[in-house]
N, C-alpha and C positions, 0 to 999 in steps of 0.2 A: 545539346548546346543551347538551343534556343531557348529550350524551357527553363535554363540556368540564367540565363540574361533575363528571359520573365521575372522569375520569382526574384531577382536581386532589384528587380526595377520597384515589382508590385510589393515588396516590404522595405523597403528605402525608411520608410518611417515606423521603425520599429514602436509596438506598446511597452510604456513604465512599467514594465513589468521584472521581476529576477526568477529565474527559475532554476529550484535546487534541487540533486537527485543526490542520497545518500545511497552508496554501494560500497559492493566487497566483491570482489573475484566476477563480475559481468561483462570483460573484455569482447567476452561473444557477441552480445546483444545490445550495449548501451550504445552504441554507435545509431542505433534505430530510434532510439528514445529520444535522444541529442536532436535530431535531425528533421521530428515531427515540431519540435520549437524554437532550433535557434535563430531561424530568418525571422523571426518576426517578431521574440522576445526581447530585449535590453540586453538580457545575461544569462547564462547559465552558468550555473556553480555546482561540479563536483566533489562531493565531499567521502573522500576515499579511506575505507576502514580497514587500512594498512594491505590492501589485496596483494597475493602473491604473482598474478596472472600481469597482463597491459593494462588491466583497467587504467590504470592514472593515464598512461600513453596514449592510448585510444580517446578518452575526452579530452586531451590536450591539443591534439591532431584532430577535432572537429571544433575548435576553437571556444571549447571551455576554461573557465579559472579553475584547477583542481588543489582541492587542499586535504590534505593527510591529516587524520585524526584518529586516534582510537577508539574503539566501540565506546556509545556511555548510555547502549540500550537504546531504545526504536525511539521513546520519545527523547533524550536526552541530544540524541546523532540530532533529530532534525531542530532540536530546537538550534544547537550548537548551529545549525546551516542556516538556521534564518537571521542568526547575528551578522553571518558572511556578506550577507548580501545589501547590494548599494540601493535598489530600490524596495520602498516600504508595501509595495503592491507582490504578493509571491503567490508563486506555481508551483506545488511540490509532485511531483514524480519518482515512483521507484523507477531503479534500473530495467523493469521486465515490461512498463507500460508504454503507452504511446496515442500522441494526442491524433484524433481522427481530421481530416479536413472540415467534416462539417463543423466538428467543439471548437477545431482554430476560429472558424467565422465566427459560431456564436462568443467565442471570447474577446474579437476584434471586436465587435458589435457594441459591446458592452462599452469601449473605449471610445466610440466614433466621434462621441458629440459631447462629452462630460465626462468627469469621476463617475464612476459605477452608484449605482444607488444603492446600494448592500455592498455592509464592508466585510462579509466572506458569502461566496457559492461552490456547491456543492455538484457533482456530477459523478454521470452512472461508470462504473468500469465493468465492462464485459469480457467474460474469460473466454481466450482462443484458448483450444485443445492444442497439444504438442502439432506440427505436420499439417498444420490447418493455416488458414490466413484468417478467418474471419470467424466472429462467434458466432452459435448457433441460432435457429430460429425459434424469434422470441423470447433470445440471453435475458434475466431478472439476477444479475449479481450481488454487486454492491453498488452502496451510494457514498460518496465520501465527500467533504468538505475537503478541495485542496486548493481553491486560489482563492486569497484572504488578502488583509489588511495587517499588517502585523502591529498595527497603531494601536490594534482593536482587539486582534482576537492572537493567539499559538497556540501551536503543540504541546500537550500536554506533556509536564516532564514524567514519565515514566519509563520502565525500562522493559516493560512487556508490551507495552500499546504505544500507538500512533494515530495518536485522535487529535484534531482539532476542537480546543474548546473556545464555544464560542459565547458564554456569559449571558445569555437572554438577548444577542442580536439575532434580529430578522437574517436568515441566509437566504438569497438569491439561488434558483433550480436553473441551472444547463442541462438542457434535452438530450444534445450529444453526446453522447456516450465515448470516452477512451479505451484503447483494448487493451488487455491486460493479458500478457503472453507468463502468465504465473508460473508455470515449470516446464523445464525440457524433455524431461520422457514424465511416464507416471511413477516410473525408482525415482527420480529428481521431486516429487510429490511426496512419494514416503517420505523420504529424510529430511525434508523441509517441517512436513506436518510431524515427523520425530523430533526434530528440534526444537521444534515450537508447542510441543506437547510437552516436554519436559519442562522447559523455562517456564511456562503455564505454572505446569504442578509446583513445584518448586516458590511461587508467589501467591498460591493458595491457600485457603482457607475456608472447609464450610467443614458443618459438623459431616460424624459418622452416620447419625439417620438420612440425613442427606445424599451422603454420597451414595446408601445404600440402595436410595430411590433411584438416583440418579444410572447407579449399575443396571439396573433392568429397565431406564426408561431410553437411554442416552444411544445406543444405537437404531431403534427405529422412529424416533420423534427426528434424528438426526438426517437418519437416510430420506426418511419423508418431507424433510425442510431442501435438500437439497435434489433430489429427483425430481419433485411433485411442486412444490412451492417454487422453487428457484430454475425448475422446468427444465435440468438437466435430462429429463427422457425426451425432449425433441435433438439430444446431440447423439442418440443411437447405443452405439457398444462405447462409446469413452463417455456418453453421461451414464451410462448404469456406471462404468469401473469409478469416474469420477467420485460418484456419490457415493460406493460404497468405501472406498480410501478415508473420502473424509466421516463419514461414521461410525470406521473402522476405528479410526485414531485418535478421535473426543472418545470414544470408550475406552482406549484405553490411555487417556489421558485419566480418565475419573482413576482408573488403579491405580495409577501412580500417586494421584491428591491421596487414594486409601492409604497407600503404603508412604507417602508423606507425611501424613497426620498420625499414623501410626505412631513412627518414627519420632516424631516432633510431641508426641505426649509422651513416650517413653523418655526422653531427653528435659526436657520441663514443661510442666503442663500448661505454666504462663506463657510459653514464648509462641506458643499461635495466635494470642492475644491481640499480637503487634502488627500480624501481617497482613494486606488489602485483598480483598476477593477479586482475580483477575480469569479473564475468558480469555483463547485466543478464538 
């Protein structure tokens, strides 16, 4: 109770900030997301890709604006969520992430006394394992750019990535790290990394010599970026299975790009011509 009367005292003055989270079917867990920003952001804005589950119910009941849209691909959903929004200062979050106390400060920080001096900054997300609360020691995940200017910089419209581009501005580094709770078991990890290995393939395009290299280099160059580089062996028996899932399944994502290209020169030989080399 009292620490409810705190926090409504000590964010009385929320920051110009809008913060958007695109989802689908996250009823479980976007109540966590919601809640690491809403006392001390302007807004949050759900942008719901028709889920079958509460999601719309559950951010509406933690006092979001939720709005139904149909999928139009990673970057198209968010860019579609940064028109939603009343302030031109934005916070993008997936449904599975969550801002830490310390990022909240250094985000307040940034507001205290001026407009920010960089009009996008980028900060670390670190992966909690399923059953875990906290990542492990010495997390090197990812770095992303996701609270920006939208005067200045967006989301790339694409429909396999979600990148902010940012045109040759200087981006601003937040030390803070967010945690990123990315799947519920490690099956919730296969069929993620399935999904997203196929839409992959499916937007590709590199030659046959390539992929051939690729077939014998693409599982241990993979596992070694993620065990050894991204220091997944200080997380024990879930960094070894982590790392080898996802090495598992950029290899055979490359099979699929084979039997794509395959495919797609049997069918006409121009029409791989047209389409953009995409990673997930």
């Amino acid at each position: 109770m009292f620490a409810a009367i705190f926090e409504r005292h000590f964010f009385m003055d929320k920051l110009p900030i809008s913060c958007f989270i695109i989802a689908k079917n996250e009823a479980d867990r976007i109540a966590r997301t919601i809640r690491s920003v809403r006392p001390w952001v302007d807004e949050v804005v759900v942008v719901d890709s028709e889920s079958t589950d509460d999601t719309a119910r559950v951010a509406a009941a933690e006092g979001c604006r939720v709005i139904t849209q149909k999928w139009l691909g990673f970057g198209g959903q968010k860019r579609f969520a940064e028109e939603q929004c009343r302030n031109d200062w934005l916070l993008n979050l997936d449904a599975d992430e969550v801002i830490t106390p310390r990022l909240r400060r250094e985000i307040m920080a940034l507001f205290a006394h001026a407009p920010p001096s960089r009009v996008a900054y980028g900060m670390p997300l670190e992966l909690v394992y399923p059953n875990t609360k906290r990542p492990r020691l010495w997390a090197r995940d990812h770095w992303y750019v996701r609270l920006y200017d939208r005067r200045f910089v967006r989301f790339r419209n694409s429909k396999v990535h979600d990148t902010v581009v940012t045109d040759g501005h200087a981006v601003g580094i937040l030390r803070a790290p967010a945690y990123h709770y990315s799947f519920r078991s490690f099956e919730d990890l296969k069929r993620k990394m399935g999904e997203r290995m196929l839409l992959s393939a499916r937007h590709a395009n590199s030659s046959t010599a390539a992929l051939a290299a690729r077939i014998v280099l693409e599982f241990p160059v993979n596992f070694f970026k993620y065990y050894i580089n991204r220091r997944h062996f200080m997380g024990g028996l879930n960094g070894l299975r982590y790392s080898w899932i996802q090495a598992d399944y950029r290899l055979l994502k490359i099979f699929h790009m084979w039997r794509e290209r395959t495919s797609r020169s049997s069918r006409s030989p121009e029409a791989s011509d047209d389409m953009a080399v995409h990673e997930i």
